[in-house]
C-alpha positions in Angstrom: 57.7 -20.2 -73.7 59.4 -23.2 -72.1 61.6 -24.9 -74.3 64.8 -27.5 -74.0 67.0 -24.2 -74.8 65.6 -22.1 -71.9 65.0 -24.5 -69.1 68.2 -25.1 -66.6 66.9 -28.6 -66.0 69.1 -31.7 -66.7 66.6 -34.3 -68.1 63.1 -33.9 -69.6 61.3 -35.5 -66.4 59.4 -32.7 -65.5 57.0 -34.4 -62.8 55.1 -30.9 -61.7 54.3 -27.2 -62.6 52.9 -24.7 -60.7 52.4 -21.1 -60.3 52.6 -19.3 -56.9 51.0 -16.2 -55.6 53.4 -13.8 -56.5 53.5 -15.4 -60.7 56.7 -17.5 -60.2 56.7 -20.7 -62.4 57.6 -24.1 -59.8 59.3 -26.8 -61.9 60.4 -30.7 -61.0 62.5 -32.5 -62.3 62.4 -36.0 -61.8 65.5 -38.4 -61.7 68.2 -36.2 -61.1 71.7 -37.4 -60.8 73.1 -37.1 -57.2 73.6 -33.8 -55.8 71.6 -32.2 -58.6 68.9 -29.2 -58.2 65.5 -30.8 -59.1 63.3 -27.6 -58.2 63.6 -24.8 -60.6 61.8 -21.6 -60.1 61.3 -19.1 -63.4 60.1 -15.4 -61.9 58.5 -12.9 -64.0 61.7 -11.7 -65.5 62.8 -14.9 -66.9 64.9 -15.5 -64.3 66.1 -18.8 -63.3 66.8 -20.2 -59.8 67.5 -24.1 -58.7 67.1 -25.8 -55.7 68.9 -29.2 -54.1 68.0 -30.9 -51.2 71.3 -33.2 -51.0 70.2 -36.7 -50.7 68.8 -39.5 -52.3 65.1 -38.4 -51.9 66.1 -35.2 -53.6 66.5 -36.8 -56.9 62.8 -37.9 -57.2 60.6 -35.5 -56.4 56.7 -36.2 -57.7 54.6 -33.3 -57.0 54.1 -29.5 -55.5 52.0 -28.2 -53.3 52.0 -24.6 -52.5 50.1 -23.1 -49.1 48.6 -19.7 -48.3 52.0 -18.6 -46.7 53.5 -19.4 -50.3 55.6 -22.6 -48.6 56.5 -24.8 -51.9 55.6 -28.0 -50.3 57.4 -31.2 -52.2 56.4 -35.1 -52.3 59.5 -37.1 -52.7 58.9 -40.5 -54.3 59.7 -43.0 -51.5 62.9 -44.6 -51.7 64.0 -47.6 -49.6 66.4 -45.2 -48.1 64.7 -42.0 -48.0 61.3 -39.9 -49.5 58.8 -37.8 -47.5 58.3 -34.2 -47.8 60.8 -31.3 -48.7 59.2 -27.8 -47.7 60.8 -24.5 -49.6 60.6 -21.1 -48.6 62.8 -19.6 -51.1 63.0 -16.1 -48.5 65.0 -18.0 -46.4 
């Protein structure tokens, strides 16, 4: 269950879900303060882990995408000083 009380996130602007290969949950979290993780990752033990991507375009991210080689592709909102695309490969 995903609830306020067990979700790391910051705000309730959850823009995306998705699953990967290996069963991990993908979460985004839109409109972040500065510096803030906005990609959340729940494994099959209920684990937690967060992910920044420290600048502005971090803060807004709008959808995942994940490939064949399990890369979390991310679609940033465009910003008039930043946007694009983040890619994650959370072994690295």
């Amino acid at each position: 269950k995903i609830d306020k009380n067990n979700v790391p996130i910051s705000n309730n602007q959850v823009s995306d879900i998705k699953f990967d290969t290996k069963g991990n949950l993908w979460l985004t979290n839109f409109g972040v303060a500065a510096n803030q993780p906005s990609l959340f990752m729940k494994d099959a033990t209920n684990n937690w882990q967060s992910f920044s991507l420290n600048n502005k375009a971090g803060q807004f991210p709008l959808e995942i995408l994940i490939d064949d080689n399990n890369f979390k592709w991310i679609r940033l909102e465009p910003t008039p000083d930043a946007g694009g695309i983040w890619v994650v490969d959370e072994a690295t």
